[in-house]
Legacy VTK file of the C-alpha trace (Angstrom):
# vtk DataFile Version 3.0
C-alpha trace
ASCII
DATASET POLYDATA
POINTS 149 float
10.755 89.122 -8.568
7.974 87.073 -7.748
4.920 87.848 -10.201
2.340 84.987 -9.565
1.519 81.726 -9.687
0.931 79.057 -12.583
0.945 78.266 -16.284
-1.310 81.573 -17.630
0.570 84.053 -15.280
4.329 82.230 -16.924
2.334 82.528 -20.541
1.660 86.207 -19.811
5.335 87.048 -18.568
6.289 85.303 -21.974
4.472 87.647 -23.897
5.711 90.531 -21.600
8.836 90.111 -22.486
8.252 89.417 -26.003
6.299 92.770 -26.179
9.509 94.537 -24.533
7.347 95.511 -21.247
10.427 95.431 -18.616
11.123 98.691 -20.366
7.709 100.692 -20.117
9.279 102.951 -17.396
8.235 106.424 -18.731
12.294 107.239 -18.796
13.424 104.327 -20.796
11.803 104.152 -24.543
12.699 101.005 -26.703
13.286 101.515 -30.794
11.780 100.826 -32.645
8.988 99.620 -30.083
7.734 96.910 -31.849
11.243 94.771 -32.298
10.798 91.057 -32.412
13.076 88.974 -30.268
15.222 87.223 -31.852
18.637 86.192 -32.053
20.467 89.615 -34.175
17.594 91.502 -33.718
19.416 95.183 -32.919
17.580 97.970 -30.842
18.533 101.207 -29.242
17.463 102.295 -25.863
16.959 105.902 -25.438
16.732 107.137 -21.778
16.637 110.456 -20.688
18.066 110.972 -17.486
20.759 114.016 -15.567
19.034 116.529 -17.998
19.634 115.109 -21.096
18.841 111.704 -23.463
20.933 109.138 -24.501
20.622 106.414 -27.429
22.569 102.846 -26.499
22.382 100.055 -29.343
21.988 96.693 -28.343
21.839 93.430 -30.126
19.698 89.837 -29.279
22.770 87.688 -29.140
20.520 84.274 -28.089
17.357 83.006 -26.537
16.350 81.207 -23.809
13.754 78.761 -23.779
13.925 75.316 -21.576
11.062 73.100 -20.897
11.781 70.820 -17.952
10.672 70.788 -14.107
11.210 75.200 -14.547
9.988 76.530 -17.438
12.101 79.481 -18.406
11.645 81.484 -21.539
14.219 85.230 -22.099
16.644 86.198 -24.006
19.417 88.272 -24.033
21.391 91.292 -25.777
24.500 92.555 -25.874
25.796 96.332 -26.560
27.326 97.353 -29.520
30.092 99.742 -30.177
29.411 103.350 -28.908
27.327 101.883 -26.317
28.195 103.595 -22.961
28.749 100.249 -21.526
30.064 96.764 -22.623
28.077 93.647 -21.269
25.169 92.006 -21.281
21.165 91.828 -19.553
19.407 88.851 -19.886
15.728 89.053 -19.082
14.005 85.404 -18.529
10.681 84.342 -16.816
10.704 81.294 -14.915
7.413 78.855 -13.988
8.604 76.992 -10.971
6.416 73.709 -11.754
6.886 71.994 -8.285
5.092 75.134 -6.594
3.672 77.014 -9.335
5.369 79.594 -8.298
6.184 82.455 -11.632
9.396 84.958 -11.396
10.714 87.462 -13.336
14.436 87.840 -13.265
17.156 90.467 -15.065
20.746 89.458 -14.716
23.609 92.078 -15.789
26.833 92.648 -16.365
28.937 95.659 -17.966
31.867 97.801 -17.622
32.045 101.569 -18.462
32.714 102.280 -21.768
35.505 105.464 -21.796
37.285 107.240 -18.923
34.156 109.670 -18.163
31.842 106.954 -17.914
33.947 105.109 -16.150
34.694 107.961 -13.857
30.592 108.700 -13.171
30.769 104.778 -11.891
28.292 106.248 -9.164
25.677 107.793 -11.426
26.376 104.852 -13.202
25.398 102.182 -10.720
22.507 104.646 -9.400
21.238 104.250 -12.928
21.355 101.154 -13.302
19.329 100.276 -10.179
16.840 102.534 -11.455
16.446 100.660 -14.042
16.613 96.829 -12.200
13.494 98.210 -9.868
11.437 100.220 -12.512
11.758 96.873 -14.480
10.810 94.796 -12.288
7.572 97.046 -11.475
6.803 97.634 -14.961
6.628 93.449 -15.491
4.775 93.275 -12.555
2.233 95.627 -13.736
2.090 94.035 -17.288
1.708 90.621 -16.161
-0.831 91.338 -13.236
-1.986 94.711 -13.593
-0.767 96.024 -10.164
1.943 96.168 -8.166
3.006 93.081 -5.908
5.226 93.793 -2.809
LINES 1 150
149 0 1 2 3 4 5 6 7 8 9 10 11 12 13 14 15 16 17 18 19 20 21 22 23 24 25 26 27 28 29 30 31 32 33 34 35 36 37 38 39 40 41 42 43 44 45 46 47 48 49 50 51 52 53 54 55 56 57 58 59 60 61 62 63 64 65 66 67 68 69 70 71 72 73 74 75 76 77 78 79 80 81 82 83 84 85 86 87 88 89 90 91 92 93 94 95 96 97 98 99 100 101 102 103 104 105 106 107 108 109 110 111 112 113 114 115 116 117 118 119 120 121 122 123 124 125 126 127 128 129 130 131 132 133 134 135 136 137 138 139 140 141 142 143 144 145 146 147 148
């Protein structure tokens, strides 16, 4: 997701993510809110969604931060046991020097943990997109205060 152009606008993604902004969805709380990122850092995600709220631990297992023609800067947990999924997001940021150009990206990948999440594969992935786009809006709206489409 495209979210500007230039150095402040990859400075201010930086500190988006670092402030845990992808998840400022209104159904998607972070705890405890104010978590640093770093490397063993563990949180819990507590969504509320089909009628009822669920807590999902999650630990920072590395960062990212390269310095080169792209600038990226992210990290990335992994879920712990009693998670309802195994995998991994990674959330990065990316200033494009050669254009300027500033992106937000959110890569994923996880199985079902147990046969009944693994049987609501459907909710599952409806969830999950849920998430991808409200993410994407909600960096969008913390790095330049509106929506860009």
């Amino acid at each position: 997701m495209r979210l500007g152009r230039g150095r402040e606008t990859f400075e201010r993604a930086a500190e988006a993510l670092r402030a845990w902004s992808m998840f400022d969805l209104g159904w998607v709380r972070l705890l405890p809110e104010s978590a640093p990122v770093e490397v063993g850092i563990t949180v819990c995600v507590m969504a509320w969604h089909l009628g009822f709220c669920s807590l999902n631990a999650a630990r920072v297992v590395y960062l990212v931060d390269e310095d080169g023609p792209v600038r990226r800067y992210g990290f990335a947990y992994g879920t712990l046991p009693g998670h309802a999924e195994s995998g991994e997001e990674r959330f990065t940021v990316e200033w494009h020097r050669e254009d300027e150009s500033v992106h937000y990206d959110l890569f994923s990948f996880a199985r079902g943990n147990g046969p009944l999440v693994k049987a609501g594969y459907p909710v599952r992935r409806r969830l999950q997109k849920r998430f991808a786009e409200g993410s994407k809006r909600a960096m969008v709206r913390a790095v330049c205060g509106k929506p860009e489409y």
